[in-house]
TIDREN-549591 format. One record per residue: x, y negated, z negated of N, C-alpha, C in turn. Coordinates in steps of 0.1 Angstrom, whole numbers. Layout:
% TIDREN-549591
PT  n.px  n.py  n.pz ca.px ca.py ca.pz  c.px  c.py  c.pz
PT     X     Y     Z     X     Y     Z     X     Y     Z
...
//
This chain:
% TIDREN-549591
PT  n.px  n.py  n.pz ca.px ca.py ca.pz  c.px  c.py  c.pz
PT    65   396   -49    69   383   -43    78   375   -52
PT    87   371   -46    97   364   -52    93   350   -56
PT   100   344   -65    95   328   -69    96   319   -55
PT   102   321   -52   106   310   -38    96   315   -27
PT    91   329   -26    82   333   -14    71   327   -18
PT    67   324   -31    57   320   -37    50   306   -32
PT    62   299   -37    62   286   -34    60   284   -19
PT    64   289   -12    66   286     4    52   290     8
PT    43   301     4    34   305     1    25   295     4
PT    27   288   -12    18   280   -16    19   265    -7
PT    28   264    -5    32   252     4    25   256    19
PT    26   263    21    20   267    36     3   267    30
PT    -6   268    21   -17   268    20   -20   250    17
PT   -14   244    13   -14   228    17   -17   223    28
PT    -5   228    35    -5   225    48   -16   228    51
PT   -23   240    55   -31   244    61   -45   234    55
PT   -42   232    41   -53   224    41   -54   209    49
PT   -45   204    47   -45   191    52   -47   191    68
PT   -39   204    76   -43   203    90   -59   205    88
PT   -69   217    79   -80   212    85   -85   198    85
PT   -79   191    76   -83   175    75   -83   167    85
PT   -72   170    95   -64   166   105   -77   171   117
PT   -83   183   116   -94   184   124  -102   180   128
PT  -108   170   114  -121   167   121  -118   154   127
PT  -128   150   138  -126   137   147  -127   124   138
PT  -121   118   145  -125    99   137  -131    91   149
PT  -135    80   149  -146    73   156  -134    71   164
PT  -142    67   175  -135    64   188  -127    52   188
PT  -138    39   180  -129    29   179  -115    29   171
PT  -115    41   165  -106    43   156   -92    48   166
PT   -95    57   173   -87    62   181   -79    55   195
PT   -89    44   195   -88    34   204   -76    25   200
PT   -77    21   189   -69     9   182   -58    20   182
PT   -58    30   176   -42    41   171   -37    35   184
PT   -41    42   198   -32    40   206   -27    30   212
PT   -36    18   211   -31     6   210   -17     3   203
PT   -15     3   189    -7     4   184     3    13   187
PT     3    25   189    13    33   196    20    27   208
PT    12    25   218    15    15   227    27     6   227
PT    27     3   218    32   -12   215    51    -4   211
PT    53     9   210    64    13   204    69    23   221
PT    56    28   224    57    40   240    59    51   235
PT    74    53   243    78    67   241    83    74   231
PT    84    58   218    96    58   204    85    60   196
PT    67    59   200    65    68   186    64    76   187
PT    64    85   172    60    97   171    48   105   166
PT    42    91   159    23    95   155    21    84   148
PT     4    86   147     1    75   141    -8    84   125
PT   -10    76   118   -18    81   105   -29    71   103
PT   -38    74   101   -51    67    97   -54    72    84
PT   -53    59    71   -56    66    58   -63    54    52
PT   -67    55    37   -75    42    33   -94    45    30
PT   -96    32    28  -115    30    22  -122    33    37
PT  -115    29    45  -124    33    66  -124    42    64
PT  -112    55    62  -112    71    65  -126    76    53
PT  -123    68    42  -132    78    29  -150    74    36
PT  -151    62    39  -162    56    39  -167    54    48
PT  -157    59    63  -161    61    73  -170    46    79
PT  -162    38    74  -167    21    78  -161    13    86
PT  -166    11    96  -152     2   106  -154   -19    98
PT  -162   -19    93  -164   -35    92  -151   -41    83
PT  -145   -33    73  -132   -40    67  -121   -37    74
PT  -108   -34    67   -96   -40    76   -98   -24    71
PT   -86   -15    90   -82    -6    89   -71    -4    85
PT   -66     7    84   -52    11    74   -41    21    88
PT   -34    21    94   -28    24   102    -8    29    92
PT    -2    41    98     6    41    97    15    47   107
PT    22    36   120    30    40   129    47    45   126
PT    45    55   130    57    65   127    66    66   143
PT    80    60   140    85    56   154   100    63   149
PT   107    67   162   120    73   156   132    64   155
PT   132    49   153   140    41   153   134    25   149
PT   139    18   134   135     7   132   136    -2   143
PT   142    -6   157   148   -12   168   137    -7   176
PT   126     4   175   117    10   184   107     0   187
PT   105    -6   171    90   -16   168    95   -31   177
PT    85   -36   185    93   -50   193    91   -60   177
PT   102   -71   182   107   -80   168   120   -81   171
PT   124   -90   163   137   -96   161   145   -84   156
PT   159   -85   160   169   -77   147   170   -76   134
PT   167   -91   131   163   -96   116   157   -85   112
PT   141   -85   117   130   -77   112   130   -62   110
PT   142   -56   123   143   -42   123   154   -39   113
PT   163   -50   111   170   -50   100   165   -48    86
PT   159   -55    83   147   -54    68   139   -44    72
PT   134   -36    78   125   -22    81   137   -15    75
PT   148   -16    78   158     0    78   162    -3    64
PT   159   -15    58   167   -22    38   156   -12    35
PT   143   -18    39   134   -23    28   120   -14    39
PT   117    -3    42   102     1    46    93    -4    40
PT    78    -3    50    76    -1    61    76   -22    64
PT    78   -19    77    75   -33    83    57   -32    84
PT    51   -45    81    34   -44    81    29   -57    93
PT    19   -56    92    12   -61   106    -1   -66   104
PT   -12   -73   110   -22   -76   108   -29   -76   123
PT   -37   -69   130   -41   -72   146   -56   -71   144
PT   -65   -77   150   -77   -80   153   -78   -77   169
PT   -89   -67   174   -90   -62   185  -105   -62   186
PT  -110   -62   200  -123   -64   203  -125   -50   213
PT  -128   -40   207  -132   -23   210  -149   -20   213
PT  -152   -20   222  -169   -14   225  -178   -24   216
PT  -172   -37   218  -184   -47   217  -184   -56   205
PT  -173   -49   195  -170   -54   180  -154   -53   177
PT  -159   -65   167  -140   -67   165  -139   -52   156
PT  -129   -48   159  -119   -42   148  -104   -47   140
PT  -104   -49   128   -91   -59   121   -84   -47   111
PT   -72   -43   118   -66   -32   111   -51   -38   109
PT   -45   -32    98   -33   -36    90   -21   -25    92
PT   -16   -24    97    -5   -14   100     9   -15    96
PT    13    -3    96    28    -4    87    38     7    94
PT    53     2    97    59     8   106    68    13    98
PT    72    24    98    89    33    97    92    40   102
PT   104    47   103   103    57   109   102    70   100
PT    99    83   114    92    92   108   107    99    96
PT   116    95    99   128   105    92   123    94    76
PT   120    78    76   120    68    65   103    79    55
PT    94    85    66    82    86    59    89    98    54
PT    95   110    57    94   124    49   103   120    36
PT   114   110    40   118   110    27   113   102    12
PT   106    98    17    99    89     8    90    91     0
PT    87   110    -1    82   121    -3    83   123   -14
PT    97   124   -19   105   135   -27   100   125   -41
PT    99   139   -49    97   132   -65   107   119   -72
PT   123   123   -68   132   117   -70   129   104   -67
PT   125   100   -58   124    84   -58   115    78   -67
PT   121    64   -66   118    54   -75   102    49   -68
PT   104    43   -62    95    40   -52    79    49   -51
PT    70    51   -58    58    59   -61    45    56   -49
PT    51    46   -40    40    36   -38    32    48   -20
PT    44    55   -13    41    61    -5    31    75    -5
PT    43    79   -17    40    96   -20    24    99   -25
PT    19    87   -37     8    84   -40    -1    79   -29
PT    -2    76   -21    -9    68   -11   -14    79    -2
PT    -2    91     4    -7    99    10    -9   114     1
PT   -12   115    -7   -14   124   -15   -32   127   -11
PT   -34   117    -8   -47   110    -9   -54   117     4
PT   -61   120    10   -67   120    23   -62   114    39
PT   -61   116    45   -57   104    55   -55   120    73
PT   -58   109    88   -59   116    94   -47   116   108
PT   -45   122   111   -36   125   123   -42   120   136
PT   -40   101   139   -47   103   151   -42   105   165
PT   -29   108   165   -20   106   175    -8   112   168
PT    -4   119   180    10   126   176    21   127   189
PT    30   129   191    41   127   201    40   142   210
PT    36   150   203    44   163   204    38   177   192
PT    32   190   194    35   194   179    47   194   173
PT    58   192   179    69   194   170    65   179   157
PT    64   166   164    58   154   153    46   154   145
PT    38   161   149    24   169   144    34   178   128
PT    37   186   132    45   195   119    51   187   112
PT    61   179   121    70   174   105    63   162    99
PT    48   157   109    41   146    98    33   159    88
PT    28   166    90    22   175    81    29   177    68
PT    42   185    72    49   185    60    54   176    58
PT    52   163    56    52   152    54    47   148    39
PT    34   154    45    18   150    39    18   153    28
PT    21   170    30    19   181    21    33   176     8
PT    48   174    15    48   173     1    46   158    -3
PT    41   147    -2    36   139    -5    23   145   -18
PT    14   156   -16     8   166   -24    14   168   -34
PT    23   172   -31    32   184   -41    39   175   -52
PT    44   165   -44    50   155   -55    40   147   -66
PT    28   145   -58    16   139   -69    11   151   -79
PT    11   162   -78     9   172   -82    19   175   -93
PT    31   173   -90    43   175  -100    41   164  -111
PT    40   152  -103    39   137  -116    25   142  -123
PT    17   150  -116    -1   148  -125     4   159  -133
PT    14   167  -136    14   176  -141    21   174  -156
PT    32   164  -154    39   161  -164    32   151  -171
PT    26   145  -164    21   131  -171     6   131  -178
PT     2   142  -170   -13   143  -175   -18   149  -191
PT   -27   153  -188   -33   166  -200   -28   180  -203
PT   -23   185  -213   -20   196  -218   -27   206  -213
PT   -40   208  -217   -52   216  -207   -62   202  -200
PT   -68   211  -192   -82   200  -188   -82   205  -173
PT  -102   202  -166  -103   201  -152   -90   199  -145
PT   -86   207  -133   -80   200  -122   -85   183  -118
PT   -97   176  -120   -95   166  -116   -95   155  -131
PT   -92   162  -140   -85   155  -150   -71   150  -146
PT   -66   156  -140   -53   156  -139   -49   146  -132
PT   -56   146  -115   -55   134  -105   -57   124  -110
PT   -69   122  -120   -75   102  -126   -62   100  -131
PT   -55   113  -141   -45   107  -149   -31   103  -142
PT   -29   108  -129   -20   103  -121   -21    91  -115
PT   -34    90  -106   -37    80   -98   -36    64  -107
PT   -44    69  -122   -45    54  -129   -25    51  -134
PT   -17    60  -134    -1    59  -134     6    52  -125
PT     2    58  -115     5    49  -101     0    36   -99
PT   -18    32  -100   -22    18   -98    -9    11  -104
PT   -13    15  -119    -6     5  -127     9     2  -126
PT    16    13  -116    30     6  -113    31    -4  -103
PT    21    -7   -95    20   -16   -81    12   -29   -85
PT    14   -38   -77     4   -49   -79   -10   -46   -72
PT   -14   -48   -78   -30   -40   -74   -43   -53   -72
PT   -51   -57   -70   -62   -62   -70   -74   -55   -72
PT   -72   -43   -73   -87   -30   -74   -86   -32   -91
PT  -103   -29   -95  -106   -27  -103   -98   -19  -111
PT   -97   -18  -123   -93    -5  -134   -95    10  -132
PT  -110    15  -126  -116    25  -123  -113    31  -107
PT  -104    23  -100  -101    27   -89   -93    43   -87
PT   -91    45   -92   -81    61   -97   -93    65   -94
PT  -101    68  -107  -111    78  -107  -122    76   -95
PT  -123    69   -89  -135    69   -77  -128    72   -66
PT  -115    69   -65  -107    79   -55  -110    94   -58
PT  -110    97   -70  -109   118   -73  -125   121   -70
PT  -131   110   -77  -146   113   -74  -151   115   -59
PT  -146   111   -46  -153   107   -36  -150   123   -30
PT  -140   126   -32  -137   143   -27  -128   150   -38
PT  -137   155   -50  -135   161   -59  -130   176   -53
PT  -141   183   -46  -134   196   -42  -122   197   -30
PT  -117   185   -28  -105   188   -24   -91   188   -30
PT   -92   178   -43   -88   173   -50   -84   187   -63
PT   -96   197   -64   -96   207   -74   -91   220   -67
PT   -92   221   -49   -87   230   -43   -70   229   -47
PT   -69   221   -40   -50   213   -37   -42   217   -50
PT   -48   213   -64   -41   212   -73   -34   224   -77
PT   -36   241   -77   -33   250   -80   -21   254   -72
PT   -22   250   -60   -12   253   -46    -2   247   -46
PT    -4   230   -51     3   217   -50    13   226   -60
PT     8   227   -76    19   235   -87    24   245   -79
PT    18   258   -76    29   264   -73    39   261   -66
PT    37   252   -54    48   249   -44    58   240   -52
PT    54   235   -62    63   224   -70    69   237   -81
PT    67   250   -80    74   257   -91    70   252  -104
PT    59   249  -106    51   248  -120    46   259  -123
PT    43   266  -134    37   276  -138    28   271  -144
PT    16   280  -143     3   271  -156    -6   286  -157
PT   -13   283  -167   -22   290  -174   -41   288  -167
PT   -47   296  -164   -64   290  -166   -69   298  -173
PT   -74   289  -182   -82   287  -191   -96   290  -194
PT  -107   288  -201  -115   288  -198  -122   278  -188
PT  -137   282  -184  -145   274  -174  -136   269  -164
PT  -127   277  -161  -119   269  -148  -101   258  -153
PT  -104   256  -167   -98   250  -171   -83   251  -170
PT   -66   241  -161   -55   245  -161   -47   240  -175
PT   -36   246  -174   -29   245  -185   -15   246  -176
PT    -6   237  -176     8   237  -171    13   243  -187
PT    25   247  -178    36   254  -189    48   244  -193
PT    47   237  -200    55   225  -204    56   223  -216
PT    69   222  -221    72   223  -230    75   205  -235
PT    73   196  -248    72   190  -252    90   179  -249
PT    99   185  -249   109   177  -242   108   179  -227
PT   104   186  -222    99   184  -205    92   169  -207
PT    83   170  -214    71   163  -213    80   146  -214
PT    86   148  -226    90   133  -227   104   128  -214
PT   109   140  -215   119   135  -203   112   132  -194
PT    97   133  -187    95   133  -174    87   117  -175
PT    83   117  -191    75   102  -193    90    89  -193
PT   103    93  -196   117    86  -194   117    81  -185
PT   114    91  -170   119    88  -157   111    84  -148
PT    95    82  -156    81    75  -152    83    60  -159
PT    94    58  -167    89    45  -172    96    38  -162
PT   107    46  -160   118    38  -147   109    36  -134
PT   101    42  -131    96    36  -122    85    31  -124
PT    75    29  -134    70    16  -139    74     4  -141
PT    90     3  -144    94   -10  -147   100   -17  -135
PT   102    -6  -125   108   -12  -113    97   -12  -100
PT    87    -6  -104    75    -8   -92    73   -16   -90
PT    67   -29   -98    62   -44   -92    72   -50   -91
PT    83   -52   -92    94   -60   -83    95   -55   -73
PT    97   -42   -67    99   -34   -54    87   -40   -46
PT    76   -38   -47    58   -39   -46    66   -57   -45
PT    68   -63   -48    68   -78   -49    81   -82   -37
PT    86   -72   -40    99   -77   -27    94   -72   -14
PT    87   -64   -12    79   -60    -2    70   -66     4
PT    64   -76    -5    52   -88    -1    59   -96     3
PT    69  -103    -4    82  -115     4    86  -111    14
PT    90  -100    22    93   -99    32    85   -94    42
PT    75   -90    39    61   -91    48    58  -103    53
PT    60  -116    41    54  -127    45    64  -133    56
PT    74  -129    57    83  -133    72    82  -131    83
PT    73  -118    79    69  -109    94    56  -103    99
PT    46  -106    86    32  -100    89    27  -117    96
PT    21  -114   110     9  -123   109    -1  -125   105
PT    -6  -137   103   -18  -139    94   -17  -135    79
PT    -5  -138    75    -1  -127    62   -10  -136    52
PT   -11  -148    49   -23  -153    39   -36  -151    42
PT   -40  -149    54   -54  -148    55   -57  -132    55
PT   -46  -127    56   -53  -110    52   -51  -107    37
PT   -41  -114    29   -39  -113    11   -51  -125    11
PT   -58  -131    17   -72  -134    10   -85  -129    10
PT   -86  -123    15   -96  -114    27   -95   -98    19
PT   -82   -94    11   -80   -84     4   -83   -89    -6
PT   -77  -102   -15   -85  -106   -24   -97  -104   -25
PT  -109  -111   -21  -118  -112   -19  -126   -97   -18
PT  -123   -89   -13  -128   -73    -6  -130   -70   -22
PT  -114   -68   -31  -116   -57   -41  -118   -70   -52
PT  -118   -80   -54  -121   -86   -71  -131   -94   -66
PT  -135  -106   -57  -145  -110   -59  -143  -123   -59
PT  -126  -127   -60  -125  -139   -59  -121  -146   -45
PT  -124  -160   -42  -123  -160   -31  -112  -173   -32
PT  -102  -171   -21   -89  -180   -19   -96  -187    -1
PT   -92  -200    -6   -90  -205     4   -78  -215    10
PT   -68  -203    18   -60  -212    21   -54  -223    28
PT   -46  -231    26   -43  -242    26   -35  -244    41
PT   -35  -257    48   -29  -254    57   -12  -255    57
PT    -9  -257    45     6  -253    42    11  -238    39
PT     0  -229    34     0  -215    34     3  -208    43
PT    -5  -215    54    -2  -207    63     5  -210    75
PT    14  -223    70    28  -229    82    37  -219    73
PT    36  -214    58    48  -214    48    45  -202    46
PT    38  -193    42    40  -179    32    45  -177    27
PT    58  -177    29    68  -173    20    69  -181    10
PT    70  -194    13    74  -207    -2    60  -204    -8
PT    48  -206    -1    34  -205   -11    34  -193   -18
PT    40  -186   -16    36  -169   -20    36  -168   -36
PT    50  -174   -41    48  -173   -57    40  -181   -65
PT    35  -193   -56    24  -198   -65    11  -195   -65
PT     8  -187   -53    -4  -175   -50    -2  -166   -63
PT    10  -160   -60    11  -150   -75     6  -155   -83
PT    11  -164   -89    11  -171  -105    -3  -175  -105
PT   -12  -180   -97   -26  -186   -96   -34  -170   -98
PT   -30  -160   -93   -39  -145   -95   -38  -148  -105
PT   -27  -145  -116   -26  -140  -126   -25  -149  -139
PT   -31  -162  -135   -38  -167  -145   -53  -167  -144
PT   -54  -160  -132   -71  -155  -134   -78  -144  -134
PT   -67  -137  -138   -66  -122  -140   -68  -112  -131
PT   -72  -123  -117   -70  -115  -105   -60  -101  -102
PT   -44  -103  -102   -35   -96  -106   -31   -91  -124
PT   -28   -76  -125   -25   -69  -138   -10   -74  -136
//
């Protein structure tokens, strides 16, 4: 088998795993809200994705995590303005509170389109914030078509393959397959503005370790890594010591440029997300413990209040 049948190989056993993911059912209220939100686009979406602490923990009482995939920023209803800034600056985000079989449901949704999600894939980008997010678990609750079924899958998968490539350069010389993931995921937190604890990486690898230790072998080969195992299970990438530092070069670029990206993304949410202060307090609150009560200028203003929200985190260490 040639190197490239390999890869394709390997990339098709990704897939395969993620579609079993895509198998199992999600709660009804879950599926209820998706197509609500689909709804709201018709015949212009093309699926929806359910990912986040609901899918792992299987909890409807905090905010859900929704990602509508539509084939045109102009698809989502809004101003020009807004579909304007979707097609600059993805995804446009949302805040809806719905009353499903007797209980609210409060989910947070984010729109692109599907051509804005596959590329947002690729290792080459700057931008870590997607590829990392769906690397992660997450479910297929609605789809257009299988043709939108497939291309969100290989979507997904190399979303995989690219977290797989960064955990490879950036990680451990040898070590566990889920040595590898903590050492990615805690790379990523730390390029975004985050509110989760320090330990958030590792309780992500922890919660589905054997999927996480399956993926990694398949993820390299489809990324054309070669590696070694070791003893007790143990991988070894084939990387050589200027690999290594060139790839930590082109990680620092996107360290230095993540939280302004991550920060320009909050600014322009706050033009367009409803309730945009009272769900950044409510997410406060969820992951640190501290509680914001806002003002009724916050929430005529968002945008003007927003940097002094910043600067108030992070003299309380709320925000890294």
């Amino acid at each position: 088998m040639t190197a490239r049948a390999g890869a394709a190989a390997a990339l098709d056993a990704v897939e395969a795993l993620i579609e079993r993911e895509w198998q199992r059912p999600v709660a009804a209220p879950v599926a209820a809200l998706a197509a609500g939100l689909a709804a709201r686009a018709g015949s212009a979406t093309a699926g929806v994705l359910f990912y986040g602490s609901a899918l792992r923990d299987a909890e409807l009482d905090g905010v859900l995590d929704f990602y509508v995939l539509v084939d045109r920023a102009a698809d989502w209803p809004g101003s020009r303005a807004a579909a304007l800034a979707n097609r600059v600056l993805p995804p446009r985000v949302g805040y809806v509170e719905h009353a499903i079989g007797g209980r609210t449901l409060r989910a947070k949704y984010a729109v692109m389109t599907l051509d804005q999600f596959a590329h947002a894939m690729s290792p080459a980008r700057i931008d870590t914030t997607l590829w990392a997010r769906f690397s992660q678990p997450c479910a297929c609750v609605l789809a257009r078509s299988p043709v939108e079924r497939e291309q969100m899958r290989h979507a997904v998968a190399g979303a995989v393959v690219t977290a797989a490539h960064w955990a490879a350069v950036l990680g451990p010389r040898e070590g566990e397959p889920l040595a590898y993931w903590r050492a990615l995921f805690a790379r990523t937190y730390a390029t975004e503005l985050r509110v989760e604890r320090t330990s958030r990486g590792v309780d992500l690898v922890a919660s589905d370790a054997a999927r996480y230790a399956e993926l990694l072998p398949a993820a390299w080969q489809a990324a054309g890594i070669a590696f070694d195992v070791a003893a007790a299970g143990a991988l070894a990438p084939r990387l050589g010591d200027a690999e290594r530092r060139a790839a930590e070069r082109r990680w620092q670029r996107r360290q230095r440029l993540g939280r302004p990206l991550n920060l320009l993304r909050l600014l322009k949410a706050a033009t367009t997300f409803d309730n945009a202060i009272d769900y950044v307090a409510w997410k406060v609150e969820r992951h640190s413990g501290y509680r914001i009560e806002p003002s009724a200028f916050q929430r005529r203003h968002p945008l003007l209040a927003a940097p002094l929200l910043y600067a108030r985190l992070r003299r309380r260490g709320v925000l890294r």
